[in-house]
C-alpha positions in Angstrom: 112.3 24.1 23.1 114.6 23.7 26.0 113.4 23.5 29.0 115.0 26.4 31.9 112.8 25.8 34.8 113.1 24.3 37.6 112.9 21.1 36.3 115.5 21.6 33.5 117.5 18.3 34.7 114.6 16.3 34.0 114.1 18.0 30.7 117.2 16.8 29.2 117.6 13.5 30.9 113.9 13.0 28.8 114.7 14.7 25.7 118.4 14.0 25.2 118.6 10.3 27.3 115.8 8.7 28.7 113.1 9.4 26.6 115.2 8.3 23.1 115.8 5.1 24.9 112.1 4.2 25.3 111.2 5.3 22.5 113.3 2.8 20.7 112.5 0.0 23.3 108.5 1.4 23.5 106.5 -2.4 22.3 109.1 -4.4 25.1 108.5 -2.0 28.2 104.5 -1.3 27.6 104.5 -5.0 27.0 106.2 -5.5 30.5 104.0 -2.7 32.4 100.6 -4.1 30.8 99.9 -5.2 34.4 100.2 -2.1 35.8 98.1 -0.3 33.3 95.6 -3.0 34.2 95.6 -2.3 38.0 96.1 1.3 38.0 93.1 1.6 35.8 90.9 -0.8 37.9 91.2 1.4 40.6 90.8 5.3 39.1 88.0 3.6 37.5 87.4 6.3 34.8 84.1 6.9 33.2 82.4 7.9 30.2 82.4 12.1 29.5 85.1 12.4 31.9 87.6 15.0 31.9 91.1 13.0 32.5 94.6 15.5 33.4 97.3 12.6 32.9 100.7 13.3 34.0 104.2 11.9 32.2 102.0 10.3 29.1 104.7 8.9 27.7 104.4 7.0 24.9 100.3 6.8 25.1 99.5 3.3 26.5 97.8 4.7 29.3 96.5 7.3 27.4 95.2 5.2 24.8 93.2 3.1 27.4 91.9 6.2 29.2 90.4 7.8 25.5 88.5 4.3 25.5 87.4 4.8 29.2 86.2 8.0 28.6 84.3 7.5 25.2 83.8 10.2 22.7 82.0 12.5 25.1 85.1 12.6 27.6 88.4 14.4 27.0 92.2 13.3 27.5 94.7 15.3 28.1 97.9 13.5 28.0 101.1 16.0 29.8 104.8 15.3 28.9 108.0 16.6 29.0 109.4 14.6 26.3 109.2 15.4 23.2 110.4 12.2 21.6 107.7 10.3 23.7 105.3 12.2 22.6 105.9 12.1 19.1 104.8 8.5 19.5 102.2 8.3 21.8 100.9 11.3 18.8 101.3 8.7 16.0 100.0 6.2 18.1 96.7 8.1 19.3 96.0 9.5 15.7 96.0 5.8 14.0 93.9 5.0 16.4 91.8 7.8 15.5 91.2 9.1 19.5 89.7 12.8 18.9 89.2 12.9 22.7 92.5 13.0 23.5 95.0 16.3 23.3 99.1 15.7 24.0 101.2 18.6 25.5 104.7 19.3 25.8 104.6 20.9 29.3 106.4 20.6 32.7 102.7 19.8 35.0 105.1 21.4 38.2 104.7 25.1 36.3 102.2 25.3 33.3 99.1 27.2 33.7 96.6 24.4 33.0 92.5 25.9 33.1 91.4 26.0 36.0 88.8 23.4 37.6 88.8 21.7 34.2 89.4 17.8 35.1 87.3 15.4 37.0 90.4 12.7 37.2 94.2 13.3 37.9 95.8 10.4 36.7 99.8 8.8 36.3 101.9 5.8 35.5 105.5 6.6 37.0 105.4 10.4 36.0 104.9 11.7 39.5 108.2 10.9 40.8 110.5 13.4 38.6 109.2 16.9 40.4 111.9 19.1 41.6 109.4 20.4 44.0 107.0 17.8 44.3 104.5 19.7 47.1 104.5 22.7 44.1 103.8 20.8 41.3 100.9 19.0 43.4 99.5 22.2 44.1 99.7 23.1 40.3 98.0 20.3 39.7 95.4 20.8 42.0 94.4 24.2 40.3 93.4 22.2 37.7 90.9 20.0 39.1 87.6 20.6 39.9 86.2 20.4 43.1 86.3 17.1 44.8 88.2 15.6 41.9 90.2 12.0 42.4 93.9 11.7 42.0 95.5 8.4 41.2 98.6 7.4 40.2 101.5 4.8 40.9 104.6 5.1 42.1 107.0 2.4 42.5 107.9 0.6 45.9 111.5 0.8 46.8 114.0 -1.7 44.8 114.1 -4.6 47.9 110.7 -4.8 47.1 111.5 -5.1 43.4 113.3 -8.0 42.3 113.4 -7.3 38.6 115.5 -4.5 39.8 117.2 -5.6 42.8 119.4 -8.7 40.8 120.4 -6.7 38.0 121.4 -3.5 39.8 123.6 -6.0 42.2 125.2 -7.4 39.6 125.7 -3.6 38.0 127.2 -2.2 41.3 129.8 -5.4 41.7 131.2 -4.8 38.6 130.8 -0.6 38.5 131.0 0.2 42.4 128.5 2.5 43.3 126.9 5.5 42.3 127.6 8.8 43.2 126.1 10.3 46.5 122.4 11.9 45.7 119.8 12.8 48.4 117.7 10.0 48.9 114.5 11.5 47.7 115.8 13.2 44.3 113.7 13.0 41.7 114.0 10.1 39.8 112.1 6.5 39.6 112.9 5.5 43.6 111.7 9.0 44.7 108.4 8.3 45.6 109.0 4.8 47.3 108.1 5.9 50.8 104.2 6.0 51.4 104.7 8.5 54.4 106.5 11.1 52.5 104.2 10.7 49.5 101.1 10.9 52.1 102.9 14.4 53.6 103.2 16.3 50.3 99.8 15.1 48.6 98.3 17.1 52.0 100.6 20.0 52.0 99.2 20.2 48.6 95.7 19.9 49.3 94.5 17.0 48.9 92.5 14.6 51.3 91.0 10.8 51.9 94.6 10.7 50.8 95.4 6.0 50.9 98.5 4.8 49.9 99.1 1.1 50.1 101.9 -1.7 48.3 100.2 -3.7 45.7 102.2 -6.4 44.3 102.0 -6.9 40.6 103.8 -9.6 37.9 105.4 -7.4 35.2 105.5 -9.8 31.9 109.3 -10.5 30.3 109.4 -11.5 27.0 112.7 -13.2 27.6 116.0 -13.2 29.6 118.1 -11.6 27.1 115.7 -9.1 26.6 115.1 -8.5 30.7 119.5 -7.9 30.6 119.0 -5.3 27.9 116.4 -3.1 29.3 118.1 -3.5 32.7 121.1 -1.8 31.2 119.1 0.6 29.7 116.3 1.6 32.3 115.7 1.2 36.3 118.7 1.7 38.8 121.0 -0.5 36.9 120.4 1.3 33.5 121.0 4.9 35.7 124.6 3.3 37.0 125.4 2.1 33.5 124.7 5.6 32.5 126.6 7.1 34.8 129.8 4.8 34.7 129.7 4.2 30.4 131.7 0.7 30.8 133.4 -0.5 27.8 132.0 -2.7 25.1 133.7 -5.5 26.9 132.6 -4.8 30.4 128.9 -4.8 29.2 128.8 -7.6 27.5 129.8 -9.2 30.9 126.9 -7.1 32.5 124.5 -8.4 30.2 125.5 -12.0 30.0 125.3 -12.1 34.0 121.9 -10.0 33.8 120.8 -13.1 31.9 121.6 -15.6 33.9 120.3 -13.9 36.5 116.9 -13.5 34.9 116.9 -16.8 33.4 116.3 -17.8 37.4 112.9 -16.2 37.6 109.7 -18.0 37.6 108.0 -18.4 33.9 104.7 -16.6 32.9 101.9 -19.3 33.5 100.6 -18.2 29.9 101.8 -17.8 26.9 105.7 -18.0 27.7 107.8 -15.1 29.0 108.7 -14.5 32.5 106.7 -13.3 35.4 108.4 -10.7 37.2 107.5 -10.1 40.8 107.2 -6.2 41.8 105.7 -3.7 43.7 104.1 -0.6 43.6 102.8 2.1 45.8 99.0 3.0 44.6 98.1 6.3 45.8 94.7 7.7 45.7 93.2 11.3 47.0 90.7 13.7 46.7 90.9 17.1 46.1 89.9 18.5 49.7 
């Protein structure tokens, strides 16, 4: 059902755009953020019988590693406002037979979640997509019970991430830039500065509030595959969207995306390319 609320925009770019597109590309981007799940995870440090709220599930990777945190005595509940995303992570999380685990179709700004329910408050990139991001934090909040931990990532801003940084150059050479947009609308860059993140997580209510860069190697499968998700996904996939070049003028996109990724560092293991980035890790407690 279509989304009305105040966070209708975000509802159809992940219905009708966004969400379609990972869906399609799900096995190469959970294969590149691997490494995030791994550090994000290390530092919530879920336990057994938990009780885990996670915003933005997605597809279930996250979720999937959080039901075997938690063990059969825990509960997931995985929030999302895609419905296509969630059709998958649902496929995913009943082959793998996770009875801990529930999926909703929910905006996590305005659904009435029970009250004081979850111990842990936990998100991969979902955070950053709030219309009113000190509302939805509160929403949130009403969830959790008392003295519960919030962790999540957010990513660092895009000088700081050179997977995005070559190919979104190369994007706005060839496209010219994007349309003006307040710095901080939602979106994947929203939540890049650590001060702003640290005001609204207090306005909401939450304390012991620590947000600090971590650097982290996402893992490419290839070149040409890095130049197709970069015209799919990130700020160069958002600029492609916007300015719909012809067949012809991607094709030059891509081809330069490729040579461009062709230039970073190979994984030390197994092939692939090791992809410098950087995210912010934020962790609080409900005060």
């Amino acid at each position: 059902m279509e989304e009305t609320g105040p966070n209708a925009t975000q509802w159809r770019n992940w219905n009708e755009i966004s969400g379609p597109k990972w869906v399609r590309a799900a096995a190469a981007m959970e294969t590149r953020l691997a490494p995030v799940n791994d550090l994000l995870l290390a530092h919530a440090a879920p336990r057994a019988g938990n009780a885990v709220f996670e915003i933005g599930c997605g597809t279930g990777a996250t979720t999937l590693r959080l039901a075997d945190a938690v063990g059969p005595d825990g509960h997931v509940l995985g929030v999302d406002i895609s419905a296509p995303m969630l059709a998958l992570a649902q496929a995913r999380i009943t082959e793998a037979r996770a009875a801990q685990v529930r999926l909703l179709e929910a905006d996590a700004q305005t659904h009435a979640f029970p009250p004081a329910a979850f111990d842990l408050v936990l998100s991969r990139f979902g955070v950053m997509f709030f219309a009113d991001p000190v509302a939805a934090f509160r929403n949130i909040a009403s969830a959790l019970k008392p003295a519960a931990r919030l962790c999540f990532a957010a990513w660092a801003g895009i000088e700081a991430n050179p997977h995005w940084q070559a190919p979104h150059a190369i994007a706005l050479r060839h496209l010219g830039p994007p349309k003006p947009r307040p710095p901080r609308a939602p979106g994947p860059l929203a939540f890049s500065d650590a001060d702003y993140v640290r005001d609204i997580l207090a306005e909401a209510g939450f304390a012991d509030i620590a947000i600090r860069a971590e650097p982290v190697v996402l893992a490419g499968k290839s070149a040409a595959e890095e130049a197709e998700l970069a015209l799919q996904f990130g700020p160069s996939g958002a600029l492609v969207e916007e300015k719909r070049p012809d067949d012809d003028l991607r094709a030059t996109l891509r081809r330069e995306m490729e040579m461009a990724f062709a230039r970073f560092p190979a994984a030390p293991e197994g092939g692939g390319l090791a992809l410098p980035a950087t995210i912010l890790l934020a962790q609080a407690r409900l005060s």
